[in-house]
C-alpha positions in Angstrom: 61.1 -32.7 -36.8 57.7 -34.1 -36.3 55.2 -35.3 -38.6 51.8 -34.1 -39.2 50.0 -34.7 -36.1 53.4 -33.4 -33.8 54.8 -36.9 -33.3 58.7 -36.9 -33.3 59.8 -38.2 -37.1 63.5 -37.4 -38.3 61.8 -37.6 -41.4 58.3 -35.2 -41.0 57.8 -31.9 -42.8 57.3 -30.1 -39.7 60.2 -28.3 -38.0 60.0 -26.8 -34.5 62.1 -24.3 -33.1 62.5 -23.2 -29.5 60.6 -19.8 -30.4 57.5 -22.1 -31.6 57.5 -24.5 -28.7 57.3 -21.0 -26.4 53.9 -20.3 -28.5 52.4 -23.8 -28.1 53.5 -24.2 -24.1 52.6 -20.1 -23.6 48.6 -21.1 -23.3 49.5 -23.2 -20.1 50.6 -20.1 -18.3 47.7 -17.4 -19.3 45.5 -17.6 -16.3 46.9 -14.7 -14.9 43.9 -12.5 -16.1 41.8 -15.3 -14.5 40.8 -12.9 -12.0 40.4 -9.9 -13.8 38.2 -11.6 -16.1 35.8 -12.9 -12.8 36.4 -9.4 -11.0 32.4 -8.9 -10.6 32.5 -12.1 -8.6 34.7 -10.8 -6.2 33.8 -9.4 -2.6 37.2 -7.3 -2.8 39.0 -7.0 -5.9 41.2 -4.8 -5.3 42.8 -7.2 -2.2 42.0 -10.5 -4.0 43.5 -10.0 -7.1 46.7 -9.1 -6.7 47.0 -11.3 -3.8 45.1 -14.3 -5.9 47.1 -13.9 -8.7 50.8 -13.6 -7.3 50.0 -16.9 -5.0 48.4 -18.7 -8.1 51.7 -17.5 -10.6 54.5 -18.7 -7.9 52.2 -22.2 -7.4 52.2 -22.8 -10.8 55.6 -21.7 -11.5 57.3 -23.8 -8.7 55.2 -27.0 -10.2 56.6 -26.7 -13.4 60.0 -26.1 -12.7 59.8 -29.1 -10.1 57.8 -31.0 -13.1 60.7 -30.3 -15.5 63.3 -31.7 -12.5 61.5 -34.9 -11.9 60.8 -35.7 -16.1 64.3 -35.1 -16.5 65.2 -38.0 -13.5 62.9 -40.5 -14.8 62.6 -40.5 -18.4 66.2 -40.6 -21.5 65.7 -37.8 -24.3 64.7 -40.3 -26.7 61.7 -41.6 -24.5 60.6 -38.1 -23.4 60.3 -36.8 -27.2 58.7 -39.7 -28.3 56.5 -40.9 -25.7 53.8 -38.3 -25.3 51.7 -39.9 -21.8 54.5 -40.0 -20.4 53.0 -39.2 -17.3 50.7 -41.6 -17.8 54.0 -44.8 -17.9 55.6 -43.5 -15.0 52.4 -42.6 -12.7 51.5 -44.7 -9.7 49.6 -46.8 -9.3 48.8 -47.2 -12.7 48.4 -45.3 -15.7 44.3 -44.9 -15.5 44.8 -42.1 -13.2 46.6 -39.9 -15.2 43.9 -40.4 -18.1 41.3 -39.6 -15.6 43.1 -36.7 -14.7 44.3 -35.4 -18.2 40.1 -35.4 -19.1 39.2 -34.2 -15.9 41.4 -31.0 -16.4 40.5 -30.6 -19.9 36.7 -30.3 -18.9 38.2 -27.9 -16.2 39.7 -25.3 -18.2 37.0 -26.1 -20.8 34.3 -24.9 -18.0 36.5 -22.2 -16.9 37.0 -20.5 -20.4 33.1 -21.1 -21.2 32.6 -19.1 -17.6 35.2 -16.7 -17.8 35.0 -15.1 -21.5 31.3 -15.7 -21.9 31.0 -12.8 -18.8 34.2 -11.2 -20.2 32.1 -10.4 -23.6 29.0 -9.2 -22.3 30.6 -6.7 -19.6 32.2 -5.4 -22.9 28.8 -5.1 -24.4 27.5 -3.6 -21.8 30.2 -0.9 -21.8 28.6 0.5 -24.8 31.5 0.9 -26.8 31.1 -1.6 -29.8 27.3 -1.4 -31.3 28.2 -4.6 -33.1 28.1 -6.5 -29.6 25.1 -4.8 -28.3 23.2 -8.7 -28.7 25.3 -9.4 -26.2 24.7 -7.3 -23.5 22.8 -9.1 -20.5 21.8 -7.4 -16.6 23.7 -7.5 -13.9 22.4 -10.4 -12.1 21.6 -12.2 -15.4 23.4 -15.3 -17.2 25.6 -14.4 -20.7 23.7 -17.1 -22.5 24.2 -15.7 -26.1 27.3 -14.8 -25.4 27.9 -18.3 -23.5 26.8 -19.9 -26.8 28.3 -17.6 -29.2 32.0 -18.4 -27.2 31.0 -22.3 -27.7 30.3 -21.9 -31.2 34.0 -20.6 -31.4 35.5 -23.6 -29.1 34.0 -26.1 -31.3 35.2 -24.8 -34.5 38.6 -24.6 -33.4 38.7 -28.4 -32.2 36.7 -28.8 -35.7 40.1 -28.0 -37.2 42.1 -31.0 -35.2 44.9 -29.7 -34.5 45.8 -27.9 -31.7 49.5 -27.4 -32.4 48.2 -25.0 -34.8 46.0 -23.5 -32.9 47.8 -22.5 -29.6 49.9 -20.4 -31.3 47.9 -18.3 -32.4 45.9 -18.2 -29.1 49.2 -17.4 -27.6 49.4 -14.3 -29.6 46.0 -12.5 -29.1 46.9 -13.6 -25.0 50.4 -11.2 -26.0 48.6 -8.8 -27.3 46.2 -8.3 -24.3 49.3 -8.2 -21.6 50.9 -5.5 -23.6 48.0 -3.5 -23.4 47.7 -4.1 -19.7 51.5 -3.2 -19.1 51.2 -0.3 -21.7 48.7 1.2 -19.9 49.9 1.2 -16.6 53.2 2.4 -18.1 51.4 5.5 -19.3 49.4 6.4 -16.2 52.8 6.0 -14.1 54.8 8.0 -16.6 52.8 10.6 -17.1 51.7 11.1 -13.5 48.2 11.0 -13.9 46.6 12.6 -10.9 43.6 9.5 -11.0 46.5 7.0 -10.7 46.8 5.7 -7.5 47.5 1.7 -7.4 47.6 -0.1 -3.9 50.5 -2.2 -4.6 53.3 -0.1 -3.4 56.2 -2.1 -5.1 54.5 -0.9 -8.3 57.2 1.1 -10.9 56.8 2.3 -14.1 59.8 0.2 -15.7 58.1 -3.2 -14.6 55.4 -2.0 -17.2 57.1 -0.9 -20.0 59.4 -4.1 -19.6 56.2 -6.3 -19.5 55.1 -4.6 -22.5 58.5 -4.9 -24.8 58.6 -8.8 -23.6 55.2 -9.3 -24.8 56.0 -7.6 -28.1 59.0 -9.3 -28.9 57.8 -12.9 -27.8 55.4 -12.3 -30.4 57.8 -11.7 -33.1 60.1 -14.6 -32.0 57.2 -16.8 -32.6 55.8 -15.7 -35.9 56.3 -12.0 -37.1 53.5 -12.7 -39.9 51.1 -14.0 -36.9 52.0 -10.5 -34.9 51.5 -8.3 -38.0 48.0 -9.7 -38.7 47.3 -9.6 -34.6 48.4 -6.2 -34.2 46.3 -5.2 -37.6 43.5 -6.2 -36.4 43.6 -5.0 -33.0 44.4 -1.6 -34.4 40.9 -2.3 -37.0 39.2 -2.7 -33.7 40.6 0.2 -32.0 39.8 2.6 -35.0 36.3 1.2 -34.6 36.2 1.6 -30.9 37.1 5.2 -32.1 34.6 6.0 -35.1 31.3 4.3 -33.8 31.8 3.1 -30.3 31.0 5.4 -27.3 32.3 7.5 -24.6 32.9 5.0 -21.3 33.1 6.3 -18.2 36.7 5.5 -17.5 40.5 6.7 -18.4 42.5 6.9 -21.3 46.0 6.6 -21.1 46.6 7.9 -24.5 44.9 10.9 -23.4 47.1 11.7 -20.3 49.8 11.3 -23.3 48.2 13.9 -25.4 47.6 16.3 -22.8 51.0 16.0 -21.2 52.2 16.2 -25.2 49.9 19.9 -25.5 51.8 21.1 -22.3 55.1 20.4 -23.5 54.4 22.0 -27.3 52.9 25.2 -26.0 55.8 25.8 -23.4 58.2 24.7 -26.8 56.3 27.1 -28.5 57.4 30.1 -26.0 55.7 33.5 -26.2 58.5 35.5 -28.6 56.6 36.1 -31.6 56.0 33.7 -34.4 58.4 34.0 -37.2 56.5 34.3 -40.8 57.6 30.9 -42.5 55.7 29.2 -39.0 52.8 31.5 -38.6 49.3 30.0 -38.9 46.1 31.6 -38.3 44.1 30.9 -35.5 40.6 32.6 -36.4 38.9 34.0 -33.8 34.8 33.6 -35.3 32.8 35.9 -33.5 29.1 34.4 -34.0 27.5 37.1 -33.2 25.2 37.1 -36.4 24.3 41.3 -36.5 20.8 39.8 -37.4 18.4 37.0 -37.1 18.9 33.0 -37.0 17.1 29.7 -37.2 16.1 28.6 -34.1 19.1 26.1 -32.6 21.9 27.3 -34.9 24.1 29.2 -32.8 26.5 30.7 -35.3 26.0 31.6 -39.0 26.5 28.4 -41.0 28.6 30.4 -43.7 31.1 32.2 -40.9 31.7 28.4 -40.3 32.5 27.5 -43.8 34.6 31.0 -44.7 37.0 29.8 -41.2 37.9 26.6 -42.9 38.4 28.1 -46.0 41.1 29.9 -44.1 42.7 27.0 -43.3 44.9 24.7 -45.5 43.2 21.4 -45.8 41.1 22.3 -43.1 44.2 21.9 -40.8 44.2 24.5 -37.7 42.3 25.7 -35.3 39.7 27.9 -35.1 37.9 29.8 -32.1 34.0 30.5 -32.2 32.5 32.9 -29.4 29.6 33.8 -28.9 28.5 36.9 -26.4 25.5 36.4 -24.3 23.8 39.4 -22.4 23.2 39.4 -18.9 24.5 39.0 -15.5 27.0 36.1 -15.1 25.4 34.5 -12.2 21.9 34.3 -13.6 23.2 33.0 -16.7 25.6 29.9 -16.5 23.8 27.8 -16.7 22.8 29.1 -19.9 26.2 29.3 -21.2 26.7 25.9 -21.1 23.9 25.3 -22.8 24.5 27.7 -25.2 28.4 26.3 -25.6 27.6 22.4 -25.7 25.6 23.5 -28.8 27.8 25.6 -30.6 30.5 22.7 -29.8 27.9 20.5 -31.6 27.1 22.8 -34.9 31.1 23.0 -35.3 31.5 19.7 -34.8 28.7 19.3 -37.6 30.3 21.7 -40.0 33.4 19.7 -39.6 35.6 22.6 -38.3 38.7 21.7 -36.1 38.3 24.4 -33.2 36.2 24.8 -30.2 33.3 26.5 -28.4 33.2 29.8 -25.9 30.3 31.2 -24.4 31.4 34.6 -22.9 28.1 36.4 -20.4 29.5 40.2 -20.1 26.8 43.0 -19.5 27.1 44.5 -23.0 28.4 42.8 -26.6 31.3 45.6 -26.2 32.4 44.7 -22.4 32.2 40.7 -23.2 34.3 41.2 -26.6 36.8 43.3 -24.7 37.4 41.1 -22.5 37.6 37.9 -25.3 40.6 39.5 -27.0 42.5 40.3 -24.2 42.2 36.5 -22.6 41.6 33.8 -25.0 44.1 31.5 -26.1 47.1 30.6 -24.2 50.3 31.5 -25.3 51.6 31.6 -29.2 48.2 29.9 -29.4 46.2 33.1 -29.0 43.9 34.2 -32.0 45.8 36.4 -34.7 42.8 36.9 -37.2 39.3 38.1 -35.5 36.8 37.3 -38.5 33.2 39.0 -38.0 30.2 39.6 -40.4 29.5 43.1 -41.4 26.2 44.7 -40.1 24.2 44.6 -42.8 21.1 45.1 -41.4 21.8 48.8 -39.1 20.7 50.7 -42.4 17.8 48.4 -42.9 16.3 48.4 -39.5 17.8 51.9 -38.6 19.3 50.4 -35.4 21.6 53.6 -34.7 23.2 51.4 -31.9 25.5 48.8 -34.0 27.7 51.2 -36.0 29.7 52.5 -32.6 29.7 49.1 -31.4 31.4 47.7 -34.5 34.0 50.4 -35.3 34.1 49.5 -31.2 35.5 46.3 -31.6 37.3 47.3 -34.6 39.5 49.7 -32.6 39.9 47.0 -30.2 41.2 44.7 -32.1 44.1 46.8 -33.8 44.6 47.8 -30.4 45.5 43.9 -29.6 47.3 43.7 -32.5 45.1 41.5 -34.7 43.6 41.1 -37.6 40.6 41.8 -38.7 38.9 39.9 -41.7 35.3 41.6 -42.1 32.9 39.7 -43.9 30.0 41.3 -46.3 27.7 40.1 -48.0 27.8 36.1 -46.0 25.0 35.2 -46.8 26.0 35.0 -50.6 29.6 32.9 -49.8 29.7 30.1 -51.5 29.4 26.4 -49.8 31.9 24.2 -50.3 29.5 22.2 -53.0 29.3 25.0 -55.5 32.6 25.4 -57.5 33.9 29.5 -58.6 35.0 30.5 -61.7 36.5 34.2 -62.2 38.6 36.0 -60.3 39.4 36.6 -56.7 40.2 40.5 -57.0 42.6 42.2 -54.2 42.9 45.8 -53.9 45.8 46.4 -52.5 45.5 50.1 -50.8 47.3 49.7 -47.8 50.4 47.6 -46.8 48.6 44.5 -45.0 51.8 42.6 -44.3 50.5 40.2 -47.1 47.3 38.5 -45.6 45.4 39.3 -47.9 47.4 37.3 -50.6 47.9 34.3 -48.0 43.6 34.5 -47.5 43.6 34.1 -51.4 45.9 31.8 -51.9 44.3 29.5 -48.9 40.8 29.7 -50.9 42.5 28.4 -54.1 43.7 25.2 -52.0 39.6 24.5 -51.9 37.9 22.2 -54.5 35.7 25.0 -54.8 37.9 27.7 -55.5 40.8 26.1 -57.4 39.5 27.0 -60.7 39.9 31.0 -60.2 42.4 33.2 -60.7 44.0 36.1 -58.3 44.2 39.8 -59.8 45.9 42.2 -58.0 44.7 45.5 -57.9 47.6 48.1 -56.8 46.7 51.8 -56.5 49.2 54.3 -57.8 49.2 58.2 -58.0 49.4 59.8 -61.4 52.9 61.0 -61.5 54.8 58.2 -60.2 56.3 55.2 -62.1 53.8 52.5 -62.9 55.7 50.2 -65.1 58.4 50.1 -61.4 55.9 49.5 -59.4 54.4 46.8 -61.4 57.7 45.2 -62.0 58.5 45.4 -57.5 55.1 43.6 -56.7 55.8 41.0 -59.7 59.4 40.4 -57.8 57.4 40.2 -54.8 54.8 37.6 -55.8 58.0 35.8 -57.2 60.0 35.3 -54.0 56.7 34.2 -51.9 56.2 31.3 -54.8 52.5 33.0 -55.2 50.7 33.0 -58.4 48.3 36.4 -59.4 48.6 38.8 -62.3 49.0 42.7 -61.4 47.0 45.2 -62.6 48.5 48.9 -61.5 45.9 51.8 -61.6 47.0 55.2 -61.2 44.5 57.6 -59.7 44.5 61.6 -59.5 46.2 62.0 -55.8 45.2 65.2 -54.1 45.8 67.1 -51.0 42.8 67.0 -48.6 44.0 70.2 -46.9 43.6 72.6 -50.4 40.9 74.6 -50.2 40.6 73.7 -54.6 39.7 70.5 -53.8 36.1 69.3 -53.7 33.9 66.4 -53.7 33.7 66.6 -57.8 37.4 66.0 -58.0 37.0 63.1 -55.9 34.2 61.4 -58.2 36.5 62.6 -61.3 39.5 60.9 -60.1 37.2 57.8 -59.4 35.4 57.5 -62.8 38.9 58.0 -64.5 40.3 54.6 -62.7 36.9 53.3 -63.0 37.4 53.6 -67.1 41.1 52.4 -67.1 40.4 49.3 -64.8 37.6 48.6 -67.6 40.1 49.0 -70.2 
């Protein structure tokens, strides 16, 4: 028990355990980063540090264990809680030198910290990845002085407050916090066997890390678990800031070795059998090729972009845009990339999850041939190949286009995808202007049901969910209506899907008969015309 001020009273308010004595002694043992943090001083980091910093932690280490040995000798229990110079009584030849020393040390560390972090905070500036610190950033050759005042301004507040008991603590914790992302790191890059990963020191092991890394955590909850929340909270505030503003530096990740290695090992889980229904998502495959004219810079229709995340739930999924570029491949890549980074840019605008292709083939059939057979990499290949229809070959009698696109159509069903053909995109709604009405399906020939999981994706859209879903199912004149309405109700039912059935019969014929001509077609036609009306 101690009072106040951390004197020893059997009668204080203040109680101190042996897991908050580890937080205030823990500050006298952080120097290990000391030469991290001066690393731009150094001739040879790489030799220096390692070697510096072992030599410096089994110094310091041996002192204080031979510190605790000779206390212990010299000094009762009672006298060594109570008297707090001790090291002042017992020093020879008299206590003046221990004062001196006590000051001269405090200025030391006091110079060291106002060195050290003051260049610590402006190489982070100058990193680039927090615009907040950008008024700290200074040259290479140049003194951090904001930064060397800004890190006073911080000292002095903290001795403002008087009471250092209170504040090691909580040094101690952000000191944690740092190690464990230094041992977490390393732990990562070993794991994962990152090909860039090559350290020097060859006793180096992946357990040390992760072992480094639990001590720190838990340390940090034996000292104060409401401290460690609030530390970690705010280290993860920074790291989500790091993520939304900050930029790209021009080093590792070790979270992205994780999430690549992570990809690897979910695609192989994934396998190549075919995708059983209840797991199937689509995977759109947007081919930008516009059938007409665009602003200059927008490489890809922006309502193609809108219509693929409407076939997504939530937006969730991915989605593939290519885009074919004539010419000879050599001549062209440079191009491409070009071409790709800004497609990958417009998506990234239209806030669609998916990513960019540039394919250079000789001819739009040759280059979209080729797409559907390669793209994607195992059960991750495209099942739905969405495309606008060619509007403009009738109006600018460009004979060309109509082979191509039953072309591509043919190639597609002979890849065994899906094709979603888009007319009319330029009238598709954005996602600003809310429907009313009905989304109408015709249902003429057995689809495997996309056609009601593409409708029921557009009602999960803020600007669809106020429309209904008719469906339209086509029946010949003499068979039963009323038992076919009743099997696609049951139908709807067991795939939980909302949409009201409307059955029209229509005047079937044989195309063979010689009695049939084009006015029994158009009869039969304005006859279910006049019963969908009624």
């Amino acid at each position: 028990m101690t009072n106040d001020a951390g004197i020893p009273d059997p009668t204080g308010g203040t109680y101190w355990s042996f897991n908050e004595l580890v937080g205030l002694f823990f500050p006298a043992v952080t120097g290990i980063m000391a030469g991290s943090n001066r690393s731009a001083s150094l001739k040879d980091t790489q030799r220096s540090i390692p070697v510096g910093t072992l030599a410096a932690t089994l110094t310091t280490t041996s002192l204080y264990l031979i510190s605790v040995l000779f206390f212990g000798a010299v000094a009762t229990r009672n006298k060594l809680l109570t008297d707090r110079l001790l090291t002042a009584t017992i020093a020879w030849p008299f206590p003046a030198i221990v004062h001196v020393g006590i000051i001269l040390s405090t200025l030391g560390a006091a110079l060291q910290s106002l060195t050290g972090a003051p260049r610590l905070l402006a190489a982070i500036a100058n990193d680039d990845i927090l615009p907040i610190l950008n008024y700290f950033k200074v040259a290479d050759t140049s003194e951090p002085h904001i930064a060397t005042l800004f890190t006073a301004f911080i000292c002095i507040g903290c001795v403002v407050i008087g009471n250092l008991d209170l504040i090691t603590p909580t040094v101690t914790m952000f000191y944690l916090l740092c190690y464990s992302g230094v041992n977490l790191s390393c732990f990562l890059l070993d794991l994962l066997d990152a090909p860039s990963w090559r350290p020097r020191w060859k006793y180096h092991h992946w357990s040390l890390s992760f072992v480094g890394a639990s001590l720190c955590i838990v340390i940090m909850f034996l000292i104060s678990w409401s401290f460690t929340v609030v530390a970690i909270a705010l280290a993860s505030l920074i790291y989500k800031y790091v993520g939304l503003k900050g930029k790209a530096g021009d080093w590792g990740d070790g979270f992205k070795s994780a999430y690549f290695q992570l990809a690897l090992r979910s695609l192989r889980s994934l396998g190549a059998n075919q995708v059983h229904p209840k797991n199937w998502y689509p995977i759109p495959l947007v081919f930008c090729r516009p059938w007409g004219q665009l602003p200059e810079n927008v490489p890809c229709h922006p309502k193609l972009a809108d219509f693929a995340n409407c076939m997504k739930k939530k937006g969730r999924g991915m989605s593939i845009f290519v885009s074919i570029l004539d010419g000879d491949y050599y001549e062209c890549a440079e191009e491409a990339k070009e071409a790709c980074k800004q497609l990958a840019t417009y998506i990234e605008y239209k806030r669609c999850e998916g990513v960019a292709e540039i394919v250079v083939a000789p001819n739009m059939t040759e280059g979209f041939r080729g797409i559907i057979q390669t793209m994607g990499l195992g059960n991750l290949k495209p099942n739905i190949v969405v495309m606008r229809y060619p509007e403009i070959w009738r109006r600018e009698n460009l004979t060309e286009i109509p082979s191509t696109f039953v072309g591509i159509i043919n190639d597609c069903i002979t890849a065994n995808k899906a094709v979603v053909i888009i007319k009319g995109l330029d009238e598709w709604p954005n996602e600003y202007q809310r429907q009313y009405g009905t989304i109408d399906l015709y249902w003429i020939v057995r689809d495997g049901g996309l056609m009601l999981l593409l409708s029921q994706l557009l009602l999960t859209k803020e600007s669809f969910e106020s429309c209904k879903i008719q469906l339209f199912c086509i029946a010949e004149e003499d068979s039963d209506a009323e038992a076919l309405k009743a099997d696609v109700k049951k139908f709807l039912y067991d795939l939980r899907m909302q949409a009201e059935v409307i059955v029209v019969t229509m005047k079937s014929w044989d195309i063979r008969s010689e009695g049939n001509s084009q006015e029994d077609s158009l009869g039969a036609f304005d006859a279910a015309q006049r019963r969908i009306s009624d």
